[in-house]
TILOTOR-62282 format. One record per residue (C-alpha): residue in three letters; x, y, z. Coordinates in steps of 0.001 Angstrom, whole numbers, plus 500000, padded with zeros to 6 digits. Layout:
> ALA:X:Y:Z
...
% end
This chain:
> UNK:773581:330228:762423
> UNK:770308:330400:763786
> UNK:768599:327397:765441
> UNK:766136:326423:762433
> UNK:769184:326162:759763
> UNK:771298:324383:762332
> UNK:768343:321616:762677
> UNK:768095:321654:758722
> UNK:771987:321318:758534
> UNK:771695:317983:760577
> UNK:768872:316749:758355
> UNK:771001:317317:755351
> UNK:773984:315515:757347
> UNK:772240:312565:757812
> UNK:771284:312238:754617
> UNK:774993:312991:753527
> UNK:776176:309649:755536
> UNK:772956:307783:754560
> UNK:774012:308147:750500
> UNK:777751:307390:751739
> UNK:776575:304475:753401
> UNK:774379:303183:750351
> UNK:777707:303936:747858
> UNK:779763:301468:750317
> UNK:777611:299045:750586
> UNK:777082:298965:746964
> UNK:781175:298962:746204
> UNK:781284:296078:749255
> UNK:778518:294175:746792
> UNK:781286:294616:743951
> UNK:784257:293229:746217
> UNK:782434:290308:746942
> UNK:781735:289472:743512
> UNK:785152:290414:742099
> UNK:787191:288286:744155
> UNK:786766:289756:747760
> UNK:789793:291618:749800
> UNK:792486:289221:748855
> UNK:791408:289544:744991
> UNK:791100:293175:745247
> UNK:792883:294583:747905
> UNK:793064:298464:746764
> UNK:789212:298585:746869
> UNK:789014:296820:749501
> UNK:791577:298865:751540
> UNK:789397:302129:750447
> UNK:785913:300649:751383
> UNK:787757:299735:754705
> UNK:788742:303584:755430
> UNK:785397:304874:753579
> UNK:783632:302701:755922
> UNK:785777:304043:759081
> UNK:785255:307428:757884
> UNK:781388:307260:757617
> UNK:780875:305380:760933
> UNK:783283:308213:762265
> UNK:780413:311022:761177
> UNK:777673:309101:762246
> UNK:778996:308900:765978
> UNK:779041:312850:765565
> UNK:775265:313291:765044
> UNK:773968:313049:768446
> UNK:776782:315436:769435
> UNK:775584:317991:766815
> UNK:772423:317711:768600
> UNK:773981:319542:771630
> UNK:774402:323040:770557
> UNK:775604:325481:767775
> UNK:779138:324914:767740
> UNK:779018:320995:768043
> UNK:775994:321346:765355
> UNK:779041:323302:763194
> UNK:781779:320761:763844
> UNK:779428:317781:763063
> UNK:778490:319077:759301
> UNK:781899:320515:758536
> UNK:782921:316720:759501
> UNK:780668:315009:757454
> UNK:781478:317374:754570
> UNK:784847:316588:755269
> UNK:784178:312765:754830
> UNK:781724:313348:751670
> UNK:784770:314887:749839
> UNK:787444:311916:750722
> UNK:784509:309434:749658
> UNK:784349:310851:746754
> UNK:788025:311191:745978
> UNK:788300:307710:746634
> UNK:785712:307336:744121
> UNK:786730:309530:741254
> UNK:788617:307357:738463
> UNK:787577:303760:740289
> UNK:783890:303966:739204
> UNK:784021:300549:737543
> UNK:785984:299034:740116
> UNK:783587:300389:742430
> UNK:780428:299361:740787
> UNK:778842:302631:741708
> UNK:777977:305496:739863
> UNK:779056:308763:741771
> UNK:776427:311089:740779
> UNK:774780:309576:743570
> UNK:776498:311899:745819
> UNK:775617:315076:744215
> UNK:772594:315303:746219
> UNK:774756:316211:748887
> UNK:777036:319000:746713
> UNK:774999:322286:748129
> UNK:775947:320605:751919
> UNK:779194:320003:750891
> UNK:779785:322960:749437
> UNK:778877:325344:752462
> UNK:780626:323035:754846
> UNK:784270:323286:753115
> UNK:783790:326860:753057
> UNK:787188:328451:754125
> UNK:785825:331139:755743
> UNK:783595:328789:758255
> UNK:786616:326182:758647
> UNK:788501:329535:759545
> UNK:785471:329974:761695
> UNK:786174:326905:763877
> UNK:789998:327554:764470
> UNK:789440:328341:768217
> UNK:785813:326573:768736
> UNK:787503:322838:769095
> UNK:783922:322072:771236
> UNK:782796:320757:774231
> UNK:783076:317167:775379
> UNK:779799:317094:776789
> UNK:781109:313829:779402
> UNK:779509:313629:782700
> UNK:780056:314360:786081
> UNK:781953:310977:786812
> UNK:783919:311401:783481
> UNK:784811:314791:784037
> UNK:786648:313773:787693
> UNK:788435:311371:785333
> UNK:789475:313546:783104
> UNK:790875:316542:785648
> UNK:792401:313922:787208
> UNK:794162:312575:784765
> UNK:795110:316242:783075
> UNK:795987:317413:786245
> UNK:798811:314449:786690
> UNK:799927:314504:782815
> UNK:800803:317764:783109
> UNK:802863:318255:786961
> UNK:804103:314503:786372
> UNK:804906:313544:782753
> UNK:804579:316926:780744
> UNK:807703:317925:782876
> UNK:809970:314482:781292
> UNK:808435:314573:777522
> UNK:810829:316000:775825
> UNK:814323:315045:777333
> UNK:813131:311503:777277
> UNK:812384:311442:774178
> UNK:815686:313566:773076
> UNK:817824:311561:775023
> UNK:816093:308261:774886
> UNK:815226:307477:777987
> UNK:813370:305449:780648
> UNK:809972:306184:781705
> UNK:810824:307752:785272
> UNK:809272:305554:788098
> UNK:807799:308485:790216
> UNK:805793:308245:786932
> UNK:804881:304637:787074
> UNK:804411:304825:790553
> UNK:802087:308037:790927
> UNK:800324:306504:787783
> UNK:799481:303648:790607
> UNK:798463:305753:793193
> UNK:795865:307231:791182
> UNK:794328:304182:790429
> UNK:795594:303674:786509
> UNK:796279:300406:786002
> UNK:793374:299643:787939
> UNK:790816:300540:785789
> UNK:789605:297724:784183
> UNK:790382:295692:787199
> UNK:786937:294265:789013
> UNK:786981:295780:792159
> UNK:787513:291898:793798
> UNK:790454:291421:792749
> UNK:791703:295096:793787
> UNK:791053:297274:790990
> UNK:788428:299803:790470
> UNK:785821:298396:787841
> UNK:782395:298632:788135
> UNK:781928:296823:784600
> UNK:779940:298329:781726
> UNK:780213:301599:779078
> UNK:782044:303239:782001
> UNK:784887:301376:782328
> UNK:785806:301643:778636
> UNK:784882:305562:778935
> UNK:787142:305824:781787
> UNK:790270:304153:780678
> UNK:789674:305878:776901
> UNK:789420:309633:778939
> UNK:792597:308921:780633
> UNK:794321:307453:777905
> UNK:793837:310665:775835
> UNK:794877:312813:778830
> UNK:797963:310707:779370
> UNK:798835:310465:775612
> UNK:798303:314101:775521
> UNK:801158:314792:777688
> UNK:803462:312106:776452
> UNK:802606:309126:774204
> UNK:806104:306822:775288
> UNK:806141:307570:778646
> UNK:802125:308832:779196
> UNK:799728:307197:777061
> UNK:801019:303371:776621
> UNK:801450:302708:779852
> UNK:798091:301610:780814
> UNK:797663:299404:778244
> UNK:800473:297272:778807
> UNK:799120:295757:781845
> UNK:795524:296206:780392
> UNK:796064:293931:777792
> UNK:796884:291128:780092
> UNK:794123:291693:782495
> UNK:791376:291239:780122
> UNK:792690:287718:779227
> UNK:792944:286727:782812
> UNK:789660:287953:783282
> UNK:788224:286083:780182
> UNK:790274:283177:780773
> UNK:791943:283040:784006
> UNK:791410:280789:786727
> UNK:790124:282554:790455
> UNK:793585:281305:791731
> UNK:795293:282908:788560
> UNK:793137:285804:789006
> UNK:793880:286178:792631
> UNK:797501:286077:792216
> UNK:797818:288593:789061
> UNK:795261:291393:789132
> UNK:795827:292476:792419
> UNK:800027:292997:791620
> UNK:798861:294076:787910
> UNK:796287:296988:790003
> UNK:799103:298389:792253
> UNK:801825:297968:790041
> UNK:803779:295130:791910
> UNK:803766:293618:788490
> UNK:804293:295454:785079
> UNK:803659:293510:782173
> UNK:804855:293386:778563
> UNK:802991:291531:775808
> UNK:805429:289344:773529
> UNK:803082:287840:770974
> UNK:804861:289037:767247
> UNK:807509:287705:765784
> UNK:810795:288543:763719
> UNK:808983:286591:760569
> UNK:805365:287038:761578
> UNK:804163:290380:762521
> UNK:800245:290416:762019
> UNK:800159:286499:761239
> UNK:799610:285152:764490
> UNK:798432:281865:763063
> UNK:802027:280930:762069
> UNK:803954:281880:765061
> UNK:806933:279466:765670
> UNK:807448:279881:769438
> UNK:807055:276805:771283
> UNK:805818:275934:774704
> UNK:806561:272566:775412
> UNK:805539:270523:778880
> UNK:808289:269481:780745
> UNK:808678:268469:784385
> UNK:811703:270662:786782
> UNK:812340:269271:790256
> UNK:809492:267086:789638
> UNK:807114:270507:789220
> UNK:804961:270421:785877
> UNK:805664:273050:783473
> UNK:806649:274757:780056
> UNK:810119:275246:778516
> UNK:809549:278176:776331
> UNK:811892:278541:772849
> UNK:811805:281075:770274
> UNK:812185:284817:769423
> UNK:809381:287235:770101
> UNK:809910:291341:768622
> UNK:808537:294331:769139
> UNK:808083:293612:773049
> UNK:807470:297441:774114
> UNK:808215:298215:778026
> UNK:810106:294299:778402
> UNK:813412:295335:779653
> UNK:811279:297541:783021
> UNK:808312:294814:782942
> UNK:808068:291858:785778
> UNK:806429:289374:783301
> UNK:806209:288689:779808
> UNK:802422:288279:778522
> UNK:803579:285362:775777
> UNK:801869:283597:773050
> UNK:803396:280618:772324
> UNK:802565:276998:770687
> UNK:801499:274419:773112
> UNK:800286:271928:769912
> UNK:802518:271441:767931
> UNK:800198:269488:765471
> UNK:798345:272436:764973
> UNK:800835:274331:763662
> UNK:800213:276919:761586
> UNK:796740:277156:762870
> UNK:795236:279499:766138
> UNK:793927:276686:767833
> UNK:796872:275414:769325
> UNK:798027:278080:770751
> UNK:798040:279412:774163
> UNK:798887:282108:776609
> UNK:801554:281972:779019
> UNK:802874:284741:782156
> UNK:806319:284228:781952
> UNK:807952:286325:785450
> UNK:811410:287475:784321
> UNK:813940:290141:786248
> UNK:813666:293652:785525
> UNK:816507:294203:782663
> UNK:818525:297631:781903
> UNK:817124:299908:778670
> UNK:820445:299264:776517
> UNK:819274:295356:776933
> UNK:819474:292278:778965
> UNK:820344:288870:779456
> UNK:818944:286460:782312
> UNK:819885:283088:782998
> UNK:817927:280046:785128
> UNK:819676:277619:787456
> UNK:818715:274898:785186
> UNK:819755:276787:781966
> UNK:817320:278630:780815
> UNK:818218:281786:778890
> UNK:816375:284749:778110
> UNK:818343:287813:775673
> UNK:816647:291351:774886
> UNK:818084:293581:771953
> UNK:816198:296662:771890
> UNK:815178:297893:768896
> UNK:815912:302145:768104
> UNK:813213:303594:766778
> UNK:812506:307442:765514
> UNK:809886:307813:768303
> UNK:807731:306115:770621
> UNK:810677:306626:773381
> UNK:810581:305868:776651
> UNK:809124:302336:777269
> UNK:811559:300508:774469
> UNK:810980:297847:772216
> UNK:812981:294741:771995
> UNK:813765:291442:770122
> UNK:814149:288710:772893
> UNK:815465:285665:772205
> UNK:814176:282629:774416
> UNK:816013:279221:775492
> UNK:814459:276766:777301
> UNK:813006:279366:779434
> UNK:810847:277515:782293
> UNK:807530:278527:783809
> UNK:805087:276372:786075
> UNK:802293:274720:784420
> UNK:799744:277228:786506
> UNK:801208:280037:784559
> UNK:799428:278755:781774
> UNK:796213:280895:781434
> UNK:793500:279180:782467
> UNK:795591:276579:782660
> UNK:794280:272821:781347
> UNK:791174:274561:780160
> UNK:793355:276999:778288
> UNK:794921:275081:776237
> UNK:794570:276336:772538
> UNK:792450:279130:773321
> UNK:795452:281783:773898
> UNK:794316:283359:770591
> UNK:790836:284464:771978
> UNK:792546:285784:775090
> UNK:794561:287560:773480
> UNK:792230:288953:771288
> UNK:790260:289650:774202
> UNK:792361:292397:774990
> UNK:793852:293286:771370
> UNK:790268:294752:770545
> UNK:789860:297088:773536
> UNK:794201:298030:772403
> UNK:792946:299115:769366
> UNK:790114:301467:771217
> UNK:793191:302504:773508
> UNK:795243:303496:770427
> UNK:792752:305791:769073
> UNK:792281:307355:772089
> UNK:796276:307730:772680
> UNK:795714:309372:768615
> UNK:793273:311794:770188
> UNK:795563:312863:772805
> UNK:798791:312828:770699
> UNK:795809:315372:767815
> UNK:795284:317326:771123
> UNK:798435:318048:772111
> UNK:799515:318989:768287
> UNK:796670:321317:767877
> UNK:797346:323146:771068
> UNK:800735:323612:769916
> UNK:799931:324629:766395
> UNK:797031:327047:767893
> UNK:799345:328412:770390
> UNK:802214:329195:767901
> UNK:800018:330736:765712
> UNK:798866:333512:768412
> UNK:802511:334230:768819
> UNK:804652:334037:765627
> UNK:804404:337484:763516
> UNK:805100:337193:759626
> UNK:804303:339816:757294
> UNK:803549:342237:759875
> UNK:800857:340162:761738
> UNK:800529:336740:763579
> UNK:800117:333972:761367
> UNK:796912:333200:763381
> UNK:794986:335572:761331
> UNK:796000:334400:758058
> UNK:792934:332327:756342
> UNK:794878:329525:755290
> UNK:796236:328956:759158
> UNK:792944:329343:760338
> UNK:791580:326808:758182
> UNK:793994:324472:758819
> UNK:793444:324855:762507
> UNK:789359:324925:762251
> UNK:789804:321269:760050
> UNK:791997:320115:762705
> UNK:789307:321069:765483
> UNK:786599:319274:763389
> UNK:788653:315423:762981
> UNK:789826:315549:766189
> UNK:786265:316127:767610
> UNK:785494:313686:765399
> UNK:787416:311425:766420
> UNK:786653:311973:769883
> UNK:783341:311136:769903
> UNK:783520:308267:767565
> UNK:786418:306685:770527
> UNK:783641:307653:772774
> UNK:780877:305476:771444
> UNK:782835:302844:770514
> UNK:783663:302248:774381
> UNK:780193:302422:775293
> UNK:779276:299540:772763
> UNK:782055:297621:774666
> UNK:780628:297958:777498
> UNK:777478:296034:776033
> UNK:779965:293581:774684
> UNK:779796:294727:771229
> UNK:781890:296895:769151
> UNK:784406:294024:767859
> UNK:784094:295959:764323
> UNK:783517:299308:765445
> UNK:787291:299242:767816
> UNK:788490:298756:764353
> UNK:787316:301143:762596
> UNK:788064:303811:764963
> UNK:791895:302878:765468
> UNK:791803:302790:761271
> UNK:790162:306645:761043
> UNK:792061:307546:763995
> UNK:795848:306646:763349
> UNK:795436:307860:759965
> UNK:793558:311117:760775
> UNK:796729:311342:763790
> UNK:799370:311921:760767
> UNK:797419:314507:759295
> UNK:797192:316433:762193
> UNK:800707:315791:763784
> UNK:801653:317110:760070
> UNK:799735:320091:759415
> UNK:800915:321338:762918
> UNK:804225:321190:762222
> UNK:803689:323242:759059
> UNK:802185:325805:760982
> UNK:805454:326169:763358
> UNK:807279:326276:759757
> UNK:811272:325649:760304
> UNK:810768:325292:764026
> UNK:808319:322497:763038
> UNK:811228:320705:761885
> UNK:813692:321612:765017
> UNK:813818:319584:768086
> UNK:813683:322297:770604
> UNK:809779:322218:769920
> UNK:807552:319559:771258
> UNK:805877:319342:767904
> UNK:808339:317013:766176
> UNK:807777:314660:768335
> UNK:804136:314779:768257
> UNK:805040:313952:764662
> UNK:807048:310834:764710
> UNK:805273:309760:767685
> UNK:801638:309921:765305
> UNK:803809:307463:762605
> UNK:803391:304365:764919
> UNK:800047:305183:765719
> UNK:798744:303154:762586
> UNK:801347:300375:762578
> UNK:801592:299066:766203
> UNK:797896:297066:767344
> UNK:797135:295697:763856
> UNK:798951:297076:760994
> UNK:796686:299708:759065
> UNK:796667:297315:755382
> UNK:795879:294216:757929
> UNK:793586:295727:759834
> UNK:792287:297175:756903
> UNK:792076:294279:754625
> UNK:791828:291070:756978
> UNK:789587:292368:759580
> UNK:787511:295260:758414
> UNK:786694:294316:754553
> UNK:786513:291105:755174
> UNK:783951:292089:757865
> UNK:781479:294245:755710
> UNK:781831:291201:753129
> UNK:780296:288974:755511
> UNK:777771:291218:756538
> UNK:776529:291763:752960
> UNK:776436:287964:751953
% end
């Protein structure tokens, strides 16, 4: 391509995502007025991933900007997005309220950026990253240990079910992992801003690209609960937690779902009631919390529970609560208090995802000092914006653990497709493998740069929306991917002995753990652009 028709390509990009954009926000008129998300919940489940999808190509335009190849991977994405637009479209015109001719401007653009033969093109030209100098330390860094430290464990933890190892959790320390979004007061190494987002979302891709149970989630875990002791902590609370939650002293888990509530937070049945023990003030903690990844190895249990009981079935009266516990074994656990207090963890098998366990814990009467309460009297009822606090930035860390999890699958696929023979030549220089591989290098790009300027809006304290659209392109775009390299490895895809099968099954929980996709999808994102067109 020579420089003019790469500069004309962009052009006709942007004007690609400017019709998609105007076709959305003409179907979001339509929602509004039929009944909105709850009313329609197939269109608004499609506007939610159109809408992901779009925003996804627009991040990519100042990276085609940047050179040839990145110029190549940005039009072949937004041709890539046109075409699922539109195939959301076909057959739903009246539903949409939008007449799809309207996209045909775009066809010629389209056209020439489906091409096989330049998808083909792109099977070995995944791009640059283009992150600077600080960002690139980050990054070799955090390659460097993914692959001596956890590349080693992947695969027999995962066969074998498994522990994370703790030279693992312990070198993650040393490096400085859980400190990342830690202000550098209370022992951590945040500076604040676009650069603490970029940094944790670089190393959670490197991590994740190694391993995604014993690599990529293990930053978050602790993450999650210091950014609601930053929002809402007190400098006593903050003084006593980040510092252990920076060097690892203290692992966390986050108990906040239940068995009968998963995404519903508002109805959540666990109670936190005050009670005095040995004249201290306090909480006696009942209920059952699920899917509590990493809670049998974890020091303390990041808990929502009610604290108003006549709020119930509402947010506002709930709070958050560190509850310290023992470290448990992996098959499960069962503590007891002095006074009584019981606390029982069933893990939960699952077909990947191994390494940090999930469990169901059941909770009696469990007791915790009233200054474990975040933010303790002035925390009261607010443990749903805390939480959220650091739900959002989750759902920016599970995109980036997609990316890595894409990364690691592509490699694979790529790799295998240099070596395996068939038909008298490697399956690398068949058209249809090279396609698949060149699409692959375009929505993982993709989706790289749209996790990229997502964190960078969070560090402006914006991007609410934006960290959910990216974990809805992402997670979805992850099964693809994980798929079509297992394909490529044909019946090997399917055997154990190759890492690729678990790439697979570890992509499936990429779009159900941090917000379920239809929730996320249809309670949060549609129900955003709804608002934002009244």
């Amino acid at each position: 391509m020579s420089t003019d028709i790469v500069a004309k390509d962009l052009v006709d990009a942007a004007r690609a995502i400017e019709l998609a954009d105007s076709v959305i926000g003409k179907a979001v008129r339509t929602l509004a007025a039929t009944g909105g998300p709850d009313e329609q919940q197939v269109l608004a489940y499609d506007l939610a991933h159109a809408s992901a999808a779009v925003e996804t190509a627009r991040s990519m335009l100042d990276y085609g900007a940047k050179g040839e190849v990145e110029a190549t991977l940005t039009c072949a994405f937004v041709a890539d997005m046109v075409q699922d637009l539109v195939s959301r479209l076909i057959g739903r015109e009246k539903l949409w309220g939008v007449d799809p001719s309207v996209m045909a401007e775009s066809h010629d653009f389209v056209s020439k950026f489906r091409d096989p033969r330049l998808l083909a093109s792109l099977a070995d030209k995944p791009g640059p990253r283009h992150l600077d100098d600080d960002h690139e330390m980050v990054q070799a860094t955090f390659r460097s240990f993914a692959t001596k430290m956890i590349a080693p464990h992947a695969e027999h933890v995962h066969r074998e079910n498994l522990d994370v190892p703790e030279e693992i959790i312990s070198g993650l320390a040393e490096i400085g992992a859980f400190g990342l979004t830690i202000p550098g007061e209370y022992g951590g190494f945040s500076e604040g801003g676009d650069g603490e987002y970029m940094a944790s979302c670089i190393a959670t891709e490197e991590l994740s690209r190694a391993s995604l149970g014993i690599g990529g989630s293990l930053i978050t875990r602790p993450e999650i609960l210091t950014r609601a002791l930053v929002k809402g902590g007190t400098e006593a609370q903050k003084h006593e937690w980040l510092p252990k939650l920076a060097s690892a002293e203290v692992m966390a888990s986050v108990a906040v779902t239940e068995p009968d509530y998963g995404s519903d937070v508002a109805s959540i049945k666990t109670t936190a009631t005050p009670t005095q023990l040995d004249g201290k003030d306090g909480y006696a903690i009942n209920g059952v919390k699920t899917w509590c990844t990493f809670a049998a190895r974890s020091n303390v249990l990041m808990l929502l529970a009610r604290t108003d009981p006549d709020r119930a079935k509402t947010h506002r009266g709930l709070s958050v609560l560190i509850v310290p516990k023992p470290r448990g074994e992996a098959h499960g656990f069962m503590f007891t208090q002095p006074h009584g207090g019981r606390m029982e963890g069933r893990p939960i098998d699952t077909i990947g995802y191994r390494g940090m366990h999930s469990y169901e814990i059941a909770i009696e009467n469990w007791w915790v000092p009233a200054d474990h309460l975040i933010g303790e009297t002035a925390g009261l009822g607010k443990g749903f914006y805390y939480q959220m606090e650091g739900f959002e930035n989750g759902r920016l860390q599970t995109a980036a653990r997609a990316v890595g999890v894409m990364q690691a699958a592509y490699e694979a696929a790529f790799d295998y497709a240099q070596n395996r023979k068939s038909f008298g030549k490697n399956i690398g220089e068949y058209q249809i493998i090279r396609a698949k591989l060149g699409r692959m290098a375009v929505v993982i790009q993709g989706a790289r740069q749209f996790s990229y300027a997502v964190a960078k809006l969070m560090g402006k304290g914006q991007g609410s929306m934006e960290a959910s659209l990216v974990k809805a392109y992402v997670c979805k775009a992850a099964e693809w991917v994980t798929r079509e390299a297992m394909q490529i490895h044909g019946g090997y895809g399917y055997a154990e002995e190759y890492a690729v099968s678990r790439l697979f099954v570890d992509a499936r929980v990429l779009s159900i753990f941090e917000g379920a996709d239809e929730t996320l999808c249809l309670k949060v994102i549609a129900r955003r652009l709804v608002e934002t067109t009244r």
